[in-house]
Structure formats: structure tokens, C-alpha cells
C-alpha positions in Angstrom: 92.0 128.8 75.0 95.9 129.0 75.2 97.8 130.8 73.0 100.9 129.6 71.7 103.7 132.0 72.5 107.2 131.6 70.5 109.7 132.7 73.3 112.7 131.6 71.6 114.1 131.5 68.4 117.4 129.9 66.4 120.2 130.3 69.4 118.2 131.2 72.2 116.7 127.1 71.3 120.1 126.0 71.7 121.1 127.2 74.6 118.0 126.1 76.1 118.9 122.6 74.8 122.6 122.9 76.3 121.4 124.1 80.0 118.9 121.5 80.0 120.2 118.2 78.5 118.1 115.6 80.0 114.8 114.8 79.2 113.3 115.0 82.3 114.5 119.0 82.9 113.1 119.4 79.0 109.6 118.3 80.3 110.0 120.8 83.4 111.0 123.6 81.5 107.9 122.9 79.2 105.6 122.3 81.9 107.0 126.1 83.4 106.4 127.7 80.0 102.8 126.3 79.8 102.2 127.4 82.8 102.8 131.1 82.4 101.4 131.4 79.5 98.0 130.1 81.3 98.2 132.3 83.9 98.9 135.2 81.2 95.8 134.2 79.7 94.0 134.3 83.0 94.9 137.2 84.1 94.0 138.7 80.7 90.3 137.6 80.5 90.2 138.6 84.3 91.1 142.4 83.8 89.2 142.2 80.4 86.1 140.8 81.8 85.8 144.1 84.8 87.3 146.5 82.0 84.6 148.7 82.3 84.4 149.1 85.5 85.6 152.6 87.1 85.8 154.8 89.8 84.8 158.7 89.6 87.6 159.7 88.1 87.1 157.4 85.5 90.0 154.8 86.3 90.2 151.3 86.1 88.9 149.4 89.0 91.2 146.6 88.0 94.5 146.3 86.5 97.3 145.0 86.2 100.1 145.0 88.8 103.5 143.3 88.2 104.5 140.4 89.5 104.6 138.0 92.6 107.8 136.4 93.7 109.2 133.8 92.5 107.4 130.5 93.5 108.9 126.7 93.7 105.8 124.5 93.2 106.4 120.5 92.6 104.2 118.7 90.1 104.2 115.0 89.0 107.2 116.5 86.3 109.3 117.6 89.1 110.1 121.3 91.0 109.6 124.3 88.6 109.8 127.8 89.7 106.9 130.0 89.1 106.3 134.0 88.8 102.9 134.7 89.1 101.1 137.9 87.1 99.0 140.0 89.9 96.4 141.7 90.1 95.0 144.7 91.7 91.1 144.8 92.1 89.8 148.3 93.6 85.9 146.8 93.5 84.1 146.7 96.7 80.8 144.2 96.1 78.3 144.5 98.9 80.8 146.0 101.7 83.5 143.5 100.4 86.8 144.2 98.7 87.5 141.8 95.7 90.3 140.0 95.5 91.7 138.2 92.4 92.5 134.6 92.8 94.7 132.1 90.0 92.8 129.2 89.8 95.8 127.8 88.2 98.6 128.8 91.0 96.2 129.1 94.3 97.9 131.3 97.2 100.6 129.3 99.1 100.6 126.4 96.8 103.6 124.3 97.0 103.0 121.3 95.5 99.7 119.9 93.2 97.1 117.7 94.6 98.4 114.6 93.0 101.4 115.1 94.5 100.2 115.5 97.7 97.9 112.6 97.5 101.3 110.3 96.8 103.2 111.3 100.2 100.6 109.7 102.6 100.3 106.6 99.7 104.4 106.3 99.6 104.6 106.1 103.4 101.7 103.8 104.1 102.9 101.0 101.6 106.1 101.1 103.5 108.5 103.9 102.7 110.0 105.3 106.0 110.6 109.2 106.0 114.4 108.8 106.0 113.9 107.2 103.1 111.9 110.4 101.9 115.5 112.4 101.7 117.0 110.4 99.1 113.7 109.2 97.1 112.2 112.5 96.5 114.8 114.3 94.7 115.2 111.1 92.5 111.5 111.5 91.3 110.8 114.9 91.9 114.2 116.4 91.4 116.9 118.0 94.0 114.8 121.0 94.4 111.1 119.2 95.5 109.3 121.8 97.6 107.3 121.2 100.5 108.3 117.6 100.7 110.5 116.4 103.2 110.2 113.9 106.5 108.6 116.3 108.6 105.6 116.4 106.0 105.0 113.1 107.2 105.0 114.0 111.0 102.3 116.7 110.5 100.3 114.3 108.1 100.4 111.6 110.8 98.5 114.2 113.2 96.1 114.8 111.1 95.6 111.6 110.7 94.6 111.2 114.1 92.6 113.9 114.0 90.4 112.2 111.2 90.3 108.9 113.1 88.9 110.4 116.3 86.5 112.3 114.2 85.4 109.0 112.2 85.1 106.6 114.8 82.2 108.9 116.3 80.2 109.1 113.1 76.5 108.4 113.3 75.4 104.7 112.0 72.1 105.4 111.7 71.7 105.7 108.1 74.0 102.1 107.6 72.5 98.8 107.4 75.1 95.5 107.8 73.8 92.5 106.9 77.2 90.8 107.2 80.1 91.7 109.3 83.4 90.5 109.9 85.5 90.8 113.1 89.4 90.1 113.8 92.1 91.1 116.4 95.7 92.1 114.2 98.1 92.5 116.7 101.6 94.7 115.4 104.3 96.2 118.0 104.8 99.8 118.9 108.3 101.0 118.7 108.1 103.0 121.8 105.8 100.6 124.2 107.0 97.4 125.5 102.9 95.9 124.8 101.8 94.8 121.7 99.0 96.9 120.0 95.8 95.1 119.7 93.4 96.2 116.8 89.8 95.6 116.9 88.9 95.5 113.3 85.1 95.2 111.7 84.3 95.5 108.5 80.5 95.5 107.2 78.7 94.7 103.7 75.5 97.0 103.3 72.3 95.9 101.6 73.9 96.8 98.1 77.2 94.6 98.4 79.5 97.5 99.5 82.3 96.5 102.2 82.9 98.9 104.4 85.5 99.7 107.4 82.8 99.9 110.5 85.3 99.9 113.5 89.0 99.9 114.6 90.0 100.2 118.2 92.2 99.6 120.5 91.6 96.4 122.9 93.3 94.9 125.0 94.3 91.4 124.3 91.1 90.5 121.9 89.3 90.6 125.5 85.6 90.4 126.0 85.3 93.4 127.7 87.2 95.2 124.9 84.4 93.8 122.5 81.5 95.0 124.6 82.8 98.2 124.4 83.3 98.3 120.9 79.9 96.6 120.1 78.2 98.8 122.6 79.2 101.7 121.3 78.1 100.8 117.6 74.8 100.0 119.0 74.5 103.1 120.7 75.3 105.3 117.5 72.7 103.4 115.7 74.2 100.3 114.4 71.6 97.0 114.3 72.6 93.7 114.6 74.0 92.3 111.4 72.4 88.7 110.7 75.8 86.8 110.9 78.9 87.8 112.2 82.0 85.9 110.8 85.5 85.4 113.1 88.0 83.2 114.5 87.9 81.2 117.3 88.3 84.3 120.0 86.0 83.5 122.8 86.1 87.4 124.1 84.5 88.9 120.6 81.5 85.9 120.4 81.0 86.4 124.4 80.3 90.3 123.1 78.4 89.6 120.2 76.0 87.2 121.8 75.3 89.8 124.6 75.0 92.9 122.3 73.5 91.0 119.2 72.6 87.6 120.5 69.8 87.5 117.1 73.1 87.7 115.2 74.1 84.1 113.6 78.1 82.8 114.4 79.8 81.7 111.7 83.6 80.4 112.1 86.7 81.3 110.0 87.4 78.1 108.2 91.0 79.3 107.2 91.8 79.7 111.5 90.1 76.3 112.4 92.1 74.6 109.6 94.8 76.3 110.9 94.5 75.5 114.5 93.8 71.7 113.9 96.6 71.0 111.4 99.2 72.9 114.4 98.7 69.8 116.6 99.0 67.2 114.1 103.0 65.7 112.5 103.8 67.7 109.7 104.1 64.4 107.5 100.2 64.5 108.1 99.3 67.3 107.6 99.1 67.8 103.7 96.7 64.9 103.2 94.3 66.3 106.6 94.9 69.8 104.8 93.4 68.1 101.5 90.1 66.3 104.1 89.5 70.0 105.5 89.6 71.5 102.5 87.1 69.4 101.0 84.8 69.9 104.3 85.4 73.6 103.8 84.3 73.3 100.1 81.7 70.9 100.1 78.2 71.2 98.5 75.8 70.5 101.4 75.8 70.4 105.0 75.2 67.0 104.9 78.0 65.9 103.6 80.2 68.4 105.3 79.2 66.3 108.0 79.7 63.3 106.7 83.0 64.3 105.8 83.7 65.9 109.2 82.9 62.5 110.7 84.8 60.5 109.3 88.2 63.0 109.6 87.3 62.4 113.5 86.9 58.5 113.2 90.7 58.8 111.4 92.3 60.8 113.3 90.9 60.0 116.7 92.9 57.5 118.2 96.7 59.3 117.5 95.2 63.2 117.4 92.6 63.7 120.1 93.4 67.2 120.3 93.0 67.9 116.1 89.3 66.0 116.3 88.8 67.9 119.7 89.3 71.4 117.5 87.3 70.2 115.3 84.5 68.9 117.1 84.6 72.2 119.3 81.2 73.9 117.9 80.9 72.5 114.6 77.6 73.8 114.1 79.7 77.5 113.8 81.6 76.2 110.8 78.4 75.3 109.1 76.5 78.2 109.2 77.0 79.5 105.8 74.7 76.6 104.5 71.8 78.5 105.9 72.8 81.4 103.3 72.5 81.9 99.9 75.3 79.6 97.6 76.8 82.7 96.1 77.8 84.4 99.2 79.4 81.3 100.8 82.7 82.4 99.5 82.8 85.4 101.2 81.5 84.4 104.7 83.8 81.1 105.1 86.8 83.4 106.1 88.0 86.7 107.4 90.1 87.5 104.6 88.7 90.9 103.6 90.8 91.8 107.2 93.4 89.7 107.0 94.5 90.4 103.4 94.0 93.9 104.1 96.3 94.1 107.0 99.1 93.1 104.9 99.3 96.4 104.3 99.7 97.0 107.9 102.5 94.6 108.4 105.0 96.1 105.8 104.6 99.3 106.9 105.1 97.9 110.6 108.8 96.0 108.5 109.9 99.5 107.3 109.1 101.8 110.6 109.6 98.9 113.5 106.4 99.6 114.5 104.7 103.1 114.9 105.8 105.5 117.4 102.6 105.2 120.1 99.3 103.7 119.7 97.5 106.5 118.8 99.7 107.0 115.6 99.3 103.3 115.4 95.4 103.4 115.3 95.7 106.0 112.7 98.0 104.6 110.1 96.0 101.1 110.3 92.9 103.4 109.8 94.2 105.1 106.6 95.6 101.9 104.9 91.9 100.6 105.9 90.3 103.7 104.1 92.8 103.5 101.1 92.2 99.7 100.9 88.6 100.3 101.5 88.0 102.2 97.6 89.4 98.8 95.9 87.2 96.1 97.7 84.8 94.8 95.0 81.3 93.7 96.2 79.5 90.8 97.3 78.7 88.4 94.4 75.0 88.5 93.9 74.4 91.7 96.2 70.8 91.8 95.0 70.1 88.4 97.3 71.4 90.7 100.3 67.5 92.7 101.3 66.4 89.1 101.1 68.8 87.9 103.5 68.0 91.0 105.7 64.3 90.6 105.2 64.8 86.7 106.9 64.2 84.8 103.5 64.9 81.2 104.1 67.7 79.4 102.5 68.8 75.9 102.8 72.5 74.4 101.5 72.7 77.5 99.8 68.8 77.9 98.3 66.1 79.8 98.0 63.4 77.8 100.1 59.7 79.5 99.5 58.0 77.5 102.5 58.9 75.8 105.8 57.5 72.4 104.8 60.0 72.6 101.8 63.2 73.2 104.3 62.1 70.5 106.3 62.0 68.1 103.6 65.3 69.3 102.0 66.6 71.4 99.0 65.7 70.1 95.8 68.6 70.5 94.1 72.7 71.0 96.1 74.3 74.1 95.6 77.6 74.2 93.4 80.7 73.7 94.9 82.8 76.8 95.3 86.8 77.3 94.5 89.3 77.9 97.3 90.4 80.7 94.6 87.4 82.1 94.9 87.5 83.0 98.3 90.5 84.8 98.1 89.7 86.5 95.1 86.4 87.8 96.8 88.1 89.6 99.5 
């Protein structure tokens, strides 16, 4: 418990009110005074707690002794200065010399956790560290200690250092029942090539989405796949049951070679994309309004239907739109084969594309990251960061049955072959295009 300690009285108040008039220095010179008294109080039920203990001349083993140096420490109420009680403990347990240690004001602390936490947060969503000089002092006042561009230089190392210890982390232990796989491509201030990331993100038997892989490939290639896939196979990774991606030739190419048991299931947000690009742009809102409504519908059958007829429209003026479509249509129909409430999530890749917003501002504010390697890095920590707010699958519990090879047909359980032969029974429920972007 604290005690509450009356320091000043009548005029010394007032001059405390005249030297710190605004209300932001009022909170930091209250936050100081708290402070020392706690670390009175610590100190006190430290020396009173080993009181009894004494040497042969009958001394204290521990006592006081003075006071440390001053101390500038920045907390989320700004820079206050510090002076620390000591302590000086003679006990020696088990060959050992004790040492007192504030729990409240650690050695060589500069600034609190939360603070520290905020620096790497500030610079990812897109502060540059010149901006650092001027926007510190304004929240943490003229005096913030330990803060300062170059805290941003040695965070960026260690950065690196956690990346090249994550991305050779065991898999073992992880079972992906879906995955989903993009290239996000963002310059590099000091390279003439563009940096390539190889992103995959995973969602485990219990609906959690998780950050599996980010490397550097070179131009979305097949061979920069295989090596990616290879190596998740070899630190224990299986083979997910679908993968979901754009139109990239070099990633499927991988995955059928690593994985080939793994199902291929088309972004419908690229292939929309891609076919509208090569239509006139006075088209394009009503074929954006037939696609949508393929991308949306109930059954495979009458995505098909509906994909049918878009060709038979379109045909004669647009060969190329109905040849993007018509290129693998089975790929964009997957999801059927999957259980209704999960078709939101597997139409697209927007769990990496939404993330990688992210990745873009910060790439706005810095003109791209120094070299690759502090490239890789950043995009891993705004993964990680972004990582803790995904919210899980819908329905996770159908997830061990998808894994265990349940059937499903137009989005439903089927209980026996004959049954999936013959058709559902009843058409799953149309989905919302809001839907899918709130799920990622």
C-alpha cells in the first residue's frame, strides 16, 4: 500500500502551480511524486523484511544507502526525472552476493514498456524517423529519453534478427487446412529491382489465421515457390486441402509438385479483375454486376449457368474477357466442394491483400525500405502486428471435418456418396460481397 505523503503546503502549492502551468506538466509532476513515494515504500519493506539479519558484529546486513543519480525515464505522461533510493545488501545466499533490485525503476530503464511497444507501432503504420524529431517532443515532451531516429535503426536490426529466427521455426506441431498464397511486390529505395514477397498465410483446425511464410522470390517464379513450399514441407508442414491464389502460374506449378493432393481454388476478386481490364469501360459496370453474381451464387450449377451465358454475350466483341474466363473455370468453382460458411473466406485473397495495406503506406512515407532484408523484416512485423487482430474462420468447428475428408456438396454436409451423386437436398444460402471483406 502507498502512503500518501503531503510535500507541500500553502505557498510551496503555489509555486508549484506557477512553474508548471499546463496541464500536461501538472500530470508529470504527479506521476514523479507517485513515483518516489513507491519506491520509498519499496525500499522500506525491502530493508524491513531482512532487518534481522546481521553480521558478527551484530550490524545490519542491509541498509540503506543514499541515492542514485538522477534518471530521465519517459512514460505515456511524458519525460520525468527520477532519483532512485539505494540499497546496500551485505548477504551472501549460497556463494552469491544479493543485490537489491526496484521492480518499479529496473536498472537502465529509460522509457516503460508501453512506450516502447509504440515506437515500432508509430513507424510501421507510416511515420518516417525524421518525422520522430518533431513528433516525439509534441507527445512526450522536449525532454523524451531514449527516443530518437536512431532507435528506429537498431529496432530495424532486430527485426531482422527475429525474421531469420522465425522463418526457421519447426511446423510440426501446425496443421493448415486452408492456405492462402500471393506475390506483393513494393520498391526498395536503394535497389533499382522491385522486391517480390512471397506471402502465405494458414488457418489451423481451430479457425486461427496465421502468418506461415514470407520470402523473397524473384518475380512470383516457379522456382521461387518450390523453394518456399519445399522448405515448409521439410520443417514439417503437410499439405493443406486447398490452396487459394491468383492467377500466377509459377505458385500452382509449385503447389501441384509439392502438394499435388491440395485442391486449387482461384481468387475471384483477380479473375474479375483481369477480365473486366480487356473489356470498354462503358461495359464494364453491368459485366462487373454478371461476375459478381457468378462469384456469389448459391450452387455450382448455376454459377455455371451464369458463366455461360456471360460467354455467349460477350463472345463475339470480347474474345479475350470470355477467354479469361473460360481459362480453368473449374478453379473458380472449387469452394462449392466446401462447407457454405467458409465460402466467404476462400473466394479471395484478401486476408493478404488487405493486410498489405499496411505495407504500402509505410512504403508512401519511407520511398521504400533501405535493402531487402530490412524490407523482409518490416513486412514481417506489420504481418505479426496485423496477425493478433484477424478474427477466425466462421464456423471453425466444421474445419477437423474438412481435414478428416468429409464430403460436401454446394456447400453441404453429404453423409454418403450416392447422396452427392444425386445432388444436395437443399442450396446453400447466398453469401454478401460485404461478407467477404469483413472476414479477412
Amino acid at each position: 500500500m502507498l502512503r500518501v505523503i503531503e510535500e507541500t503546503k500553502g505557498q510551496e502549492v503555489e509555486s508549484v502551480l506557477e512553474k508548471h502551468p499546463t496541464l500536461d506538466e501538472l500530470a508529470r509532476e504527479g506521476v514523479r511524486r507517485i513515483l518516489a513515494v513507491a519506491m520509498e515504500e519499496e525500499v522500506e519493506a525491502y530493508v524491513a523484511k531482512y532487518s534481522q539479519e546481521r553480521d558478527e558484529e551484530g550490524h545490519a546486513l542491509v541498509v540503506r544507502n543514499g541515492k542514485a543519480r538522477p534518471r530521465k525515464v519517459t512514460l505515456g505522461a511524458g519525460t520525468v526525472t527520477l532519483t532512485a533510493p539505494r540499497v546496500n545488501d551485505k548477504r551472501v545466499v549460497e556463494g552469491e552476493r544479493q543485490r537489491f533490485t526496484s521492480k518499479i525503476l529496473p536498472p537502465y530503464l529509460r522509457r516503460s514498456p508501453q512506450v516502447a511497444e509504440v515506437l515500432p507501432l508509430l513507424y510501421l503504420r507510416g511515420l518516417s524517423t525524421g518525422d520522430f524529431r518533431e513528433a516525439l517532443p509534441a507527445l512526450l515532451g522536449e525532454e523524451a529519453a531514449g527516443l530518437s531516429p536512431s532507435s528506429i535503426t537498431r529496432l530495424v536490426s532486430v527485426w531482422q534478427e527475429e525474421y531469420r529466427a522465425w522463418r526457421t521455426r519447426s511446423l510440426a506441431d501446425k496443421d493448415y487446412v486452408y492456405v492462402w498464397a500471393d506475390g506483393v511486390h513494393f520498391n526498395i529505395r536503394l535497389e533499382e529491382e522491385r522486391l517480390a514477397a512471397l506471402v502465405l498465410i494458414g488457418a489451423r483446425q481451430d479457425g486461427t489465421k496465421e502468418v506461415i511464410a514470407l520470402e523473397d522470390g524473384y518475380r512470383e517464379s516457379k522456382e521461387s515457390w518450390l523453394s518456399m513450399l519445399r522448405d515448409l514441407k521439410e520443417r514439417g508442414m503437410q499439405a493443406p486441402v486447398i490452396a487459394v491464389g491468383d492467377g500466377a502460374l509459377g505458385f500452382w506449378a509449385a503447389v501441384h509438385e509439392v502438394w499435388p493432393e491440395t485442391r486449387e481454388q482461384r481468387c475471384w476478386v483477380h479473375k474479375i479483375a483481369n477480365i473486366l481490364d480487356k473489356l470498354p469501360k462503358g461495359l464494364q459496370p453491368k459485366a462487373k454486376a454478371a461476375l459478381h453474381e457468378m462469384m456469389y451464387a448459391a450452387d455450382k450449377a448455376t454459377c455455371e449457368r451464369l458463366m455461360k451465358k456471360f460467354s455467349e454475350d460477350y463472345r463475339a466483341k470480347y474474345p479475350k474477357a470470355v477467354a479469361s474466363l473460360e481459362d480453368k473455370p473449374e478453379s473458380l468453382l472449387s469452394h462449392f466442394d466446401f462447407p457454405a460458411e467458409h465460402w466467404q473466406h476462400l473466394r479471395t485473397t484478401n486476408p493478404i491483400e488487405s493486410t498489405f495495406a499496411t505495407v504500402r503506406l509505410r512504403q508512401r512515407a519511407t520511398k521504400g525500405a533501405g535493402s531487402r532484408n530490412a524490407g523482409l523484416a518490416m513486412a514481417f512485423k506489420l504481418l505479426l502486428a496485423a496477425q493478433g487482430s484477424w478474427r477466425k474462420l466462421n464456423s471453425a468447428e466444421l474445419l477437423p471435418l474438412v481435414r478428416a475428408g468429409v464430403l460436401f456438396q454446394d456447400g453441404q454436409h453429404v453423409e454418403r456418396v450416392e447422396q452427392a451423386r444425386k445432388g444436395p437436398k437443399s442450396k446453400a444460402k447466398n453469401g454478401s460481397e460485404s461478407q467477404d471483406q469483413v472476414a479477412a
